[in-house]
N, C-alpha and C positions, 0 to 999 in steps of 0.2 A: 714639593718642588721637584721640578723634571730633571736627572742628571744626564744631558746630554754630550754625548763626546763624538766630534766629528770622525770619520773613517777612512772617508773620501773627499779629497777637493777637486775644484772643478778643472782642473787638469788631470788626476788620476782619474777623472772620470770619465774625460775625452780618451783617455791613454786609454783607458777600457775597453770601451768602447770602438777603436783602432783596431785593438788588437783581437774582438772579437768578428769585428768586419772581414781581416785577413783569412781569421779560421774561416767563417762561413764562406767565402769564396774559394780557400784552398777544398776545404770538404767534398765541395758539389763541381770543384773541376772551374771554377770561373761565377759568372753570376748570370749567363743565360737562364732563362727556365725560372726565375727569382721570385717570389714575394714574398713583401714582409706585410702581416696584420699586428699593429701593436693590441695591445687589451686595453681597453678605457678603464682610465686616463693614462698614471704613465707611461704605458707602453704606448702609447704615441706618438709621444715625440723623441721616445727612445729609436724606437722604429722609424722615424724619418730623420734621426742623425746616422744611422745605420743606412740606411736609401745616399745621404749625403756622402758617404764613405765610400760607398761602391761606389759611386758616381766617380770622385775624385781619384779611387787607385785602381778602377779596370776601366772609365769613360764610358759605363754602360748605367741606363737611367733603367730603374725598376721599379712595380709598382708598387705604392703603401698605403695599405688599407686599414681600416679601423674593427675592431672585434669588440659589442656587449659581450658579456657571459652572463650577464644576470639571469636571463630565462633558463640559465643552465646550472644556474649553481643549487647543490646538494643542500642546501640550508634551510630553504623554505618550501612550502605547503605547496600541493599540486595547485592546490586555490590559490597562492601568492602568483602562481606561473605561470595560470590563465589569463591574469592579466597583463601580464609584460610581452611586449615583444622587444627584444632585444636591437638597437642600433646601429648595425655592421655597414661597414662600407666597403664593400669587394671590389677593387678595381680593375678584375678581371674575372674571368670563372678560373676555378682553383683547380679544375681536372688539368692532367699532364702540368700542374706547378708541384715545384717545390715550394712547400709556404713553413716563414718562419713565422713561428706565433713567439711574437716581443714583450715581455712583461719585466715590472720593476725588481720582483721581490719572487725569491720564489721559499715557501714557508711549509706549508702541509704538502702542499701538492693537488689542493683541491680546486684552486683558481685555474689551475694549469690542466686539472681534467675538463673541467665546465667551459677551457676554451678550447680545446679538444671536441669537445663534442660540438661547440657553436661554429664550429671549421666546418665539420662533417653534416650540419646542417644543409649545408650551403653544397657540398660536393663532397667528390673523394679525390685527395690531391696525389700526387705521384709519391712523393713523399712529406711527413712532415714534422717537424723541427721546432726547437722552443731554444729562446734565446734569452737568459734573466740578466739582468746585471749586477744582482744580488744574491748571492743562495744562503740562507741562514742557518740551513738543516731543519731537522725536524719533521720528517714523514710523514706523513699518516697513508699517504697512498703511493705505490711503487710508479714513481714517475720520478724522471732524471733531466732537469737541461743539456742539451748537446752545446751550447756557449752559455760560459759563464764568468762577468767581469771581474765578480769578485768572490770568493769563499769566506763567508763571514761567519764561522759557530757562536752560536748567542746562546743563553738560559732561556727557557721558555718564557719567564718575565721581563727577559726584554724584549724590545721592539725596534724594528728596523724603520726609518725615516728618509725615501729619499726624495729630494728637493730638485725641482728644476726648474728653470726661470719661465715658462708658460703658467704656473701656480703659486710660484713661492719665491718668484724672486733671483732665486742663485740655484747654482747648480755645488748638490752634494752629496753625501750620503753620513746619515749619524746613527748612533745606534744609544737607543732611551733606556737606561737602567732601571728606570723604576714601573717600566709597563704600564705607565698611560698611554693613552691609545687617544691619539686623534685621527682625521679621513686620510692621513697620509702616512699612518707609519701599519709597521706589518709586524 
């Protein structure tokens, strides 16, 4: 049996989310110059509440695009990677953008290179920026988010769950003590 304990509900997860909107428009001076790529899946529609934010607290609409990594990820066989091409939806070219790369969970740090490199597939952006809403620790490669909703230290045995109503209904974030791993937790 899975012991699940909530972390976040769906208002500290909108507050999160707020408050991570503010820093990225304080950081870069405003939000001209703007895009967000979430990472499929939840950085998707993390990234297009983040687009929703800036819309409502500078009146400026920015683009939000979608990023695979899969062709990019360190895990599998050059033979696995011939065959994928990865899914991105760039709704702009990324030279002279700032792009933030939007993700749920940020854990190793290997999701967050594989989309790193599926950015720079695609172009070389002026700058660019990764935005988790979850940081659990746990390293394995030097890579840092510049916003981050929440600071969550976990045991390597557990796992981080976050829920949002395009998959799962509600919006939340739990963290699973017993490291079962289903397609949604990290």
């Amino acid at each position: 049996m899975q012991n699940k304990i909530k972390i976040l509900d769906e208002t500290a997860v909108h507050r999160a989310l707020a408050r991570m909107t503010h820093e990225i428009i304080e950081r870069n001076n405003g939000a001209q110059g703007l895009c967000l790529l979430g990472v499929r899946r939840r950085g998707i529609p993390l990234a297009k509440m983040l687009a929703e934010n800036i819309a409502r607290f500078e009146g400026v609409e920015i683009p939000v695009g979608t990023l695979d990594i899969t062709p990019h990820r360190d895990d599998l066989s050059p033979l696995d990677k011939a065959d994928l091409r990865g899914e991105c939806s760039f709704p702009c070219p990324v030279e002279d953008k700032t792009v933030v790369i939007v993700d749920d969970v940020l854990y190793t740090g290997r999701s967050a290179r594989a989309a790193i490199e599926a950015v720079f597939a695609f172009g070389r952006p002026q700058k660019l920026q990764l935005a988790i809403l979850v940081d659990r620790g746990h390293r394995e490669l030097p890579i840092r988010a510049d916003y981050v909703g929440k600071n969550l230290p976990t045991a390597r045995e557990e796992t981080v769950e976050v829920c949002l109503p395009e998959y799962d209904g509600e919006t939340a974030v739990y963290i699973c003590k017993n490291g079962a791993r289903s397609d949604l937790t990290h």
